[in-house]
C-alpha positions as CSV (number, residue, x, y, z in Angstrom):
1,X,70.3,99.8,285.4
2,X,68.0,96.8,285.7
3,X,65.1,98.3,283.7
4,X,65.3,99.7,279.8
5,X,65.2,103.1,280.1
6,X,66.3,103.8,276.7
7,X,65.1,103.2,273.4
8,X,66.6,100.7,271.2
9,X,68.9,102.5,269.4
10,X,70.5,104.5,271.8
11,X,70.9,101.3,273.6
12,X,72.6,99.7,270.4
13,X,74.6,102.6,270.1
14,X,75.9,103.3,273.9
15,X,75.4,100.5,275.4
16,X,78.6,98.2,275.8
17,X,77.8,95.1,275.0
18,X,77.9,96.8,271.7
19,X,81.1,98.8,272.1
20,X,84.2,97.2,270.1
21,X,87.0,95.8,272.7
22,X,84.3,95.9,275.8
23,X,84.2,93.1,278.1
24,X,80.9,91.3,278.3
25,X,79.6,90.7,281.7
26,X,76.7,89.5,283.4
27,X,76.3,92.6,285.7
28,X,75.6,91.3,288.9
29,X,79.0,90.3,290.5
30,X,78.7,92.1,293.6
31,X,75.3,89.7,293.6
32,X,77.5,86.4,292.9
33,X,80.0,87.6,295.6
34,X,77.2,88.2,298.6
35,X,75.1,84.7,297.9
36,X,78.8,82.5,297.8
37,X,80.0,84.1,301.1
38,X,76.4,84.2,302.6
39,X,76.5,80.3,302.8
40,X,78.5,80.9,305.9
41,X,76.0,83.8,307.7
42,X,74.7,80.8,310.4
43,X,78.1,79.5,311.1
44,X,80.0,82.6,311.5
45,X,76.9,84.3,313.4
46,X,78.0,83.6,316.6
47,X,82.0,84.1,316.5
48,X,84.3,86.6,317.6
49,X,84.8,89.4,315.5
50,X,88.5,87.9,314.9
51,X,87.1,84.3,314.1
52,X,84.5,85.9,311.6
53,X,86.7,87.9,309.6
54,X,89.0,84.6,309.3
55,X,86.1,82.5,308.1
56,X,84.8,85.3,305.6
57,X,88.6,85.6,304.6
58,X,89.0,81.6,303.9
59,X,85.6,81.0,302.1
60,X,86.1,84.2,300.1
61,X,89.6,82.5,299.0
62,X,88.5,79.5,298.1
């Protein structure tokens, strides 16, 4: 959830940057994915549906 919808304790309490042993994360990797592989939207545009998913699947792996 993007807004606070909790009060401050509750969000101390549940929340899991709190929690013992939870990983801390940023929360928007799915967001980080889309803008890296959207760098090739213009090239890929115009290719085959073949030559697309190649490109996608070589910028995603590097």
């Amino acid at each position: 959830m993007h807004a606070k919808a909790h009060s401050w304790k509750c969000e101390v309490k549940y929340s899991g940057a709190y929690q013992e042993g939870a990983g801390s994360t940023i929360g928007e990797e799915v967001e980080q994915v889309n803008s890296f592989l959207s760098r090739i939207a213009v090239t890929s545009k115009y290719m085959s549906k073949a030559g697309r998913t190649d490109m996608i699947t070589t910028q995603a792996m590097s």
